[in-house]
N, C-alpha and C positions, 0 to 999 in steps of 0.2 A: 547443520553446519559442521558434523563431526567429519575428518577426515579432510578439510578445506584449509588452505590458508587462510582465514576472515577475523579480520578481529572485532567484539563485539566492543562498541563504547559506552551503550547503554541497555537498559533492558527497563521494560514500562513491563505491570503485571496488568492485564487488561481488565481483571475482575475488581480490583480496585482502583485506576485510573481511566476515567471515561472520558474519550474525545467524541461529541457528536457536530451535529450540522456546523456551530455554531463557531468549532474550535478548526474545521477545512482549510479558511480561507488562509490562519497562522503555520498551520502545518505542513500544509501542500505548498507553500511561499517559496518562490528560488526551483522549484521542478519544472522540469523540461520534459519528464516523460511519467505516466502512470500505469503500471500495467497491472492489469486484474485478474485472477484467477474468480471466473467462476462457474464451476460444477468444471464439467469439461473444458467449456470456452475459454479461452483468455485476451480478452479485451486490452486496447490500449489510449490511451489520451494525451493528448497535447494541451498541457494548461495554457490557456491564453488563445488557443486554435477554439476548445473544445470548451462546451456550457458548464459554468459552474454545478447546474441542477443536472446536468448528466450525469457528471463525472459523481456528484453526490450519491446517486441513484444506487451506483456498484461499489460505492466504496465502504457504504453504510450498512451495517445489516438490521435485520428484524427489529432490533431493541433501539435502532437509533444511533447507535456509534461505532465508531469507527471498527471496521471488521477485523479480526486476528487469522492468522497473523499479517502484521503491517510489519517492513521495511523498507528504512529511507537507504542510501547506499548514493551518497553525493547529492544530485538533480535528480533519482531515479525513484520513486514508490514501487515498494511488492506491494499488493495488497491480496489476501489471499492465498489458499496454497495450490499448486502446478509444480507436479516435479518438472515437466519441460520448462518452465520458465526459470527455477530455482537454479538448475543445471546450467542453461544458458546464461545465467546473468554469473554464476560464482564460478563455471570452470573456464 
């Protein structure tokens, strides 16, 4: 985020706050879009178009919760890291 205008409003520390399956449906609430970074790929979703059990599938990792990093940014989820996406959504 260095060099961007963004301002941050909150920061969750992931090794001590765990969101898994159970906490999706409160967090993802009010998004319109979910995009995913994963490995190369970067996936996207439409809550409400798209299965809750998809969208869980990529957003969760190994351990069960919610994958780092996660940003919300109005109706939008990052989840995962993609410099093409990071770029695209903050410049």
């Amino acid at each position: 985020m260095e060099g961007r205008d963004v301002t941050i409003r909150e920061t969750v520390n992931a090794t001590k706050e765990r969101y898994g399956a159970d906490a999706l449906p409160g967090l993802l609430e009010g998004a319109t879009r979910i995009v995913v970074a994963k490995g190369k790929k970067v996936l996207e979703f439409k809550p409400g178009k798209d299965e809750h059990e998809d969208i869980a599938k990529v957003v969760l990792g190994p351990s069960g919760n919610l994958r780092a990093p996660s940003i919300r940014m109005g109706k939008t989820w990052l989840v995962g890291f993609n410099e093409e996406a990071y770029t695209a959504k903050f410049d």
